[in-house]
VOKOLSE-274364 format. One record per residue (C-alpha): residue number from 1; y, z, x. Coordinates in steps of 0.02 Angstrom, whole numbers, plus 32768, in hexadecimal, padded with zeros to 4 digits. Layout:
VOKOLSE-274364
PT  base     y     z     x
PT   NUM     Y     Z     X
...
END
This chain:
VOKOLSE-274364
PT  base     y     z     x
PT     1  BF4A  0EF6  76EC
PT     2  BF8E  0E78  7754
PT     3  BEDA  0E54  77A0
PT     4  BE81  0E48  76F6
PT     5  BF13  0DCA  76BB
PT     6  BEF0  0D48  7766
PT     7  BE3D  0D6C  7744
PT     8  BE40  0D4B  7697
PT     9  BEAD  0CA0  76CB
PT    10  BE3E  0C5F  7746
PT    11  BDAE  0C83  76BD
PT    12  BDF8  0C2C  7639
PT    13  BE30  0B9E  76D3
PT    14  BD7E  0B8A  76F4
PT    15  BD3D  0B72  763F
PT    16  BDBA  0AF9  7623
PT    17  BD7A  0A8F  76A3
PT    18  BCBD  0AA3  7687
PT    19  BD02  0A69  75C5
PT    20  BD58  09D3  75FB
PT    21  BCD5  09A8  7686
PT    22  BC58  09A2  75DB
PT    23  BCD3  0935  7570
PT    24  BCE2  08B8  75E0
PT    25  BC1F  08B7  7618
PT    26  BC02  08B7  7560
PT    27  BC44  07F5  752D
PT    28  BBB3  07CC  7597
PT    29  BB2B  0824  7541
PT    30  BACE  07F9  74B4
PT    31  BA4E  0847  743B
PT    32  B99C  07D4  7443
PT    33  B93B  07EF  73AF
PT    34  B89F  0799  7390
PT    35  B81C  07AC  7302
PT    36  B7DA  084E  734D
PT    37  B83C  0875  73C8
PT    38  B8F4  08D1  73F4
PT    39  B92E  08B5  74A1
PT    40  B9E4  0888  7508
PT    41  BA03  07F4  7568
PT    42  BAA2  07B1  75C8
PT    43  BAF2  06FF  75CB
PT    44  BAC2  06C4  767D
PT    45  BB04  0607  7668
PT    46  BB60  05A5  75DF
PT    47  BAD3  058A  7550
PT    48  BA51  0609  75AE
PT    49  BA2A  06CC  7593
PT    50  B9BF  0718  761A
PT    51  B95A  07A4  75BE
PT    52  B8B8  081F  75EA
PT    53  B82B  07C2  75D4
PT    54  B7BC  0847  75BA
PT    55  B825  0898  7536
PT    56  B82B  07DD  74D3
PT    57  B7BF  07B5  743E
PT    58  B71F  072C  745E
PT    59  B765  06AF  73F8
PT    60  B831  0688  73B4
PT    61  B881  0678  733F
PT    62  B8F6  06C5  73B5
PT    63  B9AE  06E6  738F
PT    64  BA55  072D  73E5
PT    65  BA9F  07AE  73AA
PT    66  BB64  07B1  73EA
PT    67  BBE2  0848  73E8
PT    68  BC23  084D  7340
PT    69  BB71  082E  72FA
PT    70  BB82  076F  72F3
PT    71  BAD0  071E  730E
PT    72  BAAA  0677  736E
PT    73  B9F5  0621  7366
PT    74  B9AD  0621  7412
PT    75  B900  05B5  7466
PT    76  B8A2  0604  74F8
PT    77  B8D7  058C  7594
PT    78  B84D  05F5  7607
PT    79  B801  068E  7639
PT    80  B7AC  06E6  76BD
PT    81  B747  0783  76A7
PT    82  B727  0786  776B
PT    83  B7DC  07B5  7761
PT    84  B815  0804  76CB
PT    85  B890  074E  76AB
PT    86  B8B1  06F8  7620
PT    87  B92B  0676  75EC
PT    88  B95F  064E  753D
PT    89  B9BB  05A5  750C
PT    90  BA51  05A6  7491
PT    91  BAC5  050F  7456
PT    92  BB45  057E  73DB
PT    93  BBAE  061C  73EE
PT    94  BC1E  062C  748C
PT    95  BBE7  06B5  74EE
PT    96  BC4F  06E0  75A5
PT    97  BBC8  06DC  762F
PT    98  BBC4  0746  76AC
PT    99  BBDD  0760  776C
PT   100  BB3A  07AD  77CD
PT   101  BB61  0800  787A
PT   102  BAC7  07E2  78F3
PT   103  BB05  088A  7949
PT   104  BAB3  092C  791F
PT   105  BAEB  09D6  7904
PT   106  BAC3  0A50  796E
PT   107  BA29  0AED  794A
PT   108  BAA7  0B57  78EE
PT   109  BB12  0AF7  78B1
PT   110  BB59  0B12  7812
PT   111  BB13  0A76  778B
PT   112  BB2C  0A56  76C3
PT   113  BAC6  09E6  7660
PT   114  BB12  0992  75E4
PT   115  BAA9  094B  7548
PT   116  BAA3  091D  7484
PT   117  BA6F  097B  73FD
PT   118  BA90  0923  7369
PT   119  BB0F  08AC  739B
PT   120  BB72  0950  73DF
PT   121  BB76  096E  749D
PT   122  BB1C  09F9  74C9
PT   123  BB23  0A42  758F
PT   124  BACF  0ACD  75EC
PT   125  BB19  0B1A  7682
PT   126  BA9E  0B44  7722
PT   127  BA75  0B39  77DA
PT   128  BA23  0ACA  7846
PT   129  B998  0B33  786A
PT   130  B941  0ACE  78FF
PT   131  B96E  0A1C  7954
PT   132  B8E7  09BB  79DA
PT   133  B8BE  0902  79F2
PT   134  B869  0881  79A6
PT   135  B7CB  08AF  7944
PT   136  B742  0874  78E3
PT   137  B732  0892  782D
PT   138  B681  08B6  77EB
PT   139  B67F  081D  779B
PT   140  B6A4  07CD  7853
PT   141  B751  0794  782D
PT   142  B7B8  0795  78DC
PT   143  B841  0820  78AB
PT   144  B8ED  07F7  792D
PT   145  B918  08C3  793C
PT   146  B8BA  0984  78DF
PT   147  B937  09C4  7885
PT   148  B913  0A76  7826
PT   149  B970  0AC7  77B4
PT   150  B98F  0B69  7767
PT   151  B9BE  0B52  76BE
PT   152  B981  0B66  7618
PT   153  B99E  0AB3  75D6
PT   154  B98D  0A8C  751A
PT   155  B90A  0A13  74E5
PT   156  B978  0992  7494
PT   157  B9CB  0988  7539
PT   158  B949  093A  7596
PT   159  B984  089C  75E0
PT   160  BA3B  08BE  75FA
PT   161  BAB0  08DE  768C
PT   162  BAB4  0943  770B
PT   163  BB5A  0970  775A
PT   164  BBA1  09BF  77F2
PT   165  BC27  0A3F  7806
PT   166  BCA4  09BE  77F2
PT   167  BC5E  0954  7752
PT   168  BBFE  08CB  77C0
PT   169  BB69  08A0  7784
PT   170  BAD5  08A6  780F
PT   171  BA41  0884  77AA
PT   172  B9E8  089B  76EF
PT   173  B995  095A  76CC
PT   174  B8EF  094F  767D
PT   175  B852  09D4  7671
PT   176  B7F3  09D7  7701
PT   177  B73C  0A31  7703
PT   178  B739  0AEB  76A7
PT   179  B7D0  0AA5  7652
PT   180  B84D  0AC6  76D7
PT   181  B8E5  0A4E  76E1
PT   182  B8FB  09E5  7774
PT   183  B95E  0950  7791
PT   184  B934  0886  77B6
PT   185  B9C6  0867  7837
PT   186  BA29  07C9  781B
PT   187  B9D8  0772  78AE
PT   188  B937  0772  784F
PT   189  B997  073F  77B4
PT   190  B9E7  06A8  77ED
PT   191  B95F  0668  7841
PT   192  B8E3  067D  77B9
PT   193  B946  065B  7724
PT   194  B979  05B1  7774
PT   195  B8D4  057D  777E
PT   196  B8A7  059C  76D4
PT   197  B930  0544  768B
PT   198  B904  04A4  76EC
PT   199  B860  04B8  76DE
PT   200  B820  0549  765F
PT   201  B7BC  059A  76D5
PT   202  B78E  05E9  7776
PT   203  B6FB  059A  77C3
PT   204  B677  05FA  77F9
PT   205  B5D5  05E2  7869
PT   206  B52C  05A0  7825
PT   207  B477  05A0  7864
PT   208  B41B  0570  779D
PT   209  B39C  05EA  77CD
PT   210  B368  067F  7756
PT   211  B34D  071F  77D2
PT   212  B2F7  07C5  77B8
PT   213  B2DF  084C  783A
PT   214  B229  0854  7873
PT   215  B1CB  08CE  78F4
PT   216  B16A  0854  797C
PT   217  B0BF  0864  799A
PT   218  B095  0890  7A44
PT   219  B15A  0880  7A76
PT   220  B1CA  0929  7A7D
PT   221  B251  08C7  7A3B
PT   222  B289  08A8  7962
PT   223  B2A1  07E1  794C
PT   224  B2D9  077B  78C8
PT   225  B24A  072B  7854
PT   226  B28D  068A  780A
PT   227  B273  068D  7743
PT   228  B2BA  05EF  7723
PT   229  B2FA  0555  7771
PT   230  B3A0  04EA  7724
PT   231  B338  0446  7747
PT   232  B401  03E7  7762
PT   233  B438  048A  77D2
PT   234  B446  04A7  788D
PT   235  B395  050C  788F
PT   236  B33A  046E  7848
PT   237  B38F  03FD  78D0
PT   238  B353  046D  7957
PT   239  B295  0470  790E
PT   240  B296  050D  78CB
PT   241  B219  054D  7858
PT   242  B1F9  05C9  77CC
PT   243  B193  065B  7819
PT   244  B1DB  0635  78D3
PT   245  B214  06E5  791E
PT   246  B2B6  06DC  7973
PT   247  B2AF  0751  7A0D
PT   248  B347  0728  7A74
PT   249  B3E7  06DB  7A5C
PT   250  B417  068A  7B1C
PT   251  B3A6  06F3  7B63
PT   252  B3F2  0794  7B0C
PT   253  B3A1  0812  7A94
PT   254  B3AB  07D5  79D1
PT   255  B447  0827  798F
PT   256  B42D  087C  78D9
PT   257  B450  07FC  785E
PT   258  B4E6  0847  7818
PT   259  B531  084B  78DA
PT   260  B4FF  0798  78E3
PT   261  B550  075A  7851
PT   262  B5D4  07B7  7877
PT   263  B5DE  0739  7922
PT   264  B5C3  06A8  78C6
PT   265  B688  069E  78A6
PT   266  B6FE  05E9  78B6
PT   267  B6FD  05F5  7983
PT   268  B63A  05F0  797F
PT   269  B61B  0547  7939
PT   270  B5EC  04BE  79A7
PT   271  B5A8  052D  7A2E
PT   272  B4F5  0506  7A60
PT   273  B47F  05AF  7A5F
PT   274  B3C9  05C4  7AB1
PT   275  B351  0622  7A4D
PT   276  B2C4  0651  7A8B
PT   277  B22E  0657  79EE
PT   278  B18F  068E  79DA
PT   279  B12F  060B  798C
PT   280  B074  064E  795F
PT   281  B042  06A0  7A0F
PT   282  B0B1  0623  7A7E
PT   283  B15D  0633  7A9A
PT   284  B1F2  0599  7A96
PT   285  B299  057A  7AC4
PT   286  B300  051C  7A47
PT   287  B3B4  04E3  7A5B
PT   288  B41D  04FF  79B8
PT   289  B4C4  04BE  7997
PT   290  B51D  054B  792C
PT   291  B556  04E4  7898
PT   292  B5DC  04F9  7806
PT   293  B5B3  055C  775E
PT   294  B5C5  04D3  76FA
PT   295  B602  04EF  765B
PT   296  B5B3  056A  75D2
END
């Protein structure tokens, strides 16, 4: 009897902290609804929510919904699909940021996520499934650490916190590919999110050429074919045409084109490439200075 009564203590011990670890992660979270769209978001910095930006409707109106079901009107200040980041702007409502650690739990470490449904917190306890280094999304966004999770996270709580076994919060959970959660660690966060609310977006490589795959002639090698040319874009300045075949990229097989826009992120740009094209039945060199997408 005695054993069931500690047990039961220690039970009730632990559920009251897990409880309070939620209120208190809770005054940072808000509900982000958008015309079609139901997601979580946290407040990163006075006047700015960092949200999912895959989880966010196209286009606002956006608005903020706060614990007690209070709404705020928000703007988009910036996102980034390469890495899941967005950042909305708000001027009303008083909403208690809060503190990212940069540390990261260990692979089995107990986690809870802590989101909005409603206006009501909402959390989900789990464990960190898997932790390596940095990574590359498949949208090429530079990811600082892989974190994995097991846990079965509700929709609406897409874009909230993350927290460790002692209420820190070490990143935002989102739905990785096949729908499992993982998390974007706070390193990622910071650095990201500060860049879009300076300067509303992350920016990314450009070539202004128009690529398909194409089979070479005579070559046992698959090259580019060059369907169109930006005539103000980096492919134009280097003399590039529509129908050249790119065959090597500083004297390196042609990626794929979804692995080379995928290395077309912000550290490419200004770096000077030779691409070696077949032009008719000769072959050129052409020096290409990797641009920045301008602006759709």
């Amino acid at each position: 009897m005695m054993a069931q009564t500690a047990t039961a203590t220690t039970l009730q011990s632990l559920s009251n902290d897990l409880a309070a670890m939620v209120a208190s992660a809770s005054r940072s979270i808000v509900g982000v609804h958008g015309p079609r769209s139901r997601t979580s978001g946290f407040a990163w910095r006075p006047g700015l929510v960092v949200t999912c930006e895959e989880s966010l409707s196209e286009e606002g109106p956006y608005e903020l919904v706060l614990s007690g079901g209070e709404t705020v009107a928000a703007t988009l200040a910036g996102h980034d699909p390469t890495t899941d980041v967005a950042v909305l702007r708000y001027d009303a409502g008083n909403i208690a940021a809060s503190t990212l650690v940069t540390s990261t739990p260990a692979t089995g470490a107990l986690m809870i996520a802590v989101g909005s449904f409603e206006g009501t917190p909402s959390s989900y306890l789990g464990m960190v499934a898997h932790v390596s280094g940095p990574w590359r999304s498949m949208r090429g966004g530079e990811i600082d650490a892989r974190i994995d999770l097991d846990l079965r996270l509700g929709k609406s709580a897409e874009g909230g916190l993350a927290l460790d076994a002692s209420g820190q919060a070490f990143g935002m959970v989102v739905f990785g590919p096949r729908q499992r959660a993982l998390v974007i660690p706070a390193a990622t966060i910071n650095r990201v999110a500060q860049r879009l609310a300076q300067h509303g977006r992350i920016a990314q490589g450009y070539l202004g050429l128009g690529l398909l795959p194409v089979k070479v002639e005579g070559e046992d090698v698959t090259g580019n074919i060059v369907t169109s040319v930006d005539p103000k874009g980096p492919g134009a300045t280097a003399g590039l045409h529509q129908g050249d075949i790119l065959l090597r990229w500083n004297d390196q097989p042609m990626l794929p084109i979804h692995q080379l826009l995928r290395d077309l992120g912000p550290a490419s740009i200004g770096n000077v490439v030779a691409l070696t094209v077949k032009r008719a039945d000769a072959i050129h060199i052409f020096s290409l200075t990797i641009g920045e997408r301008p602006l759709a």
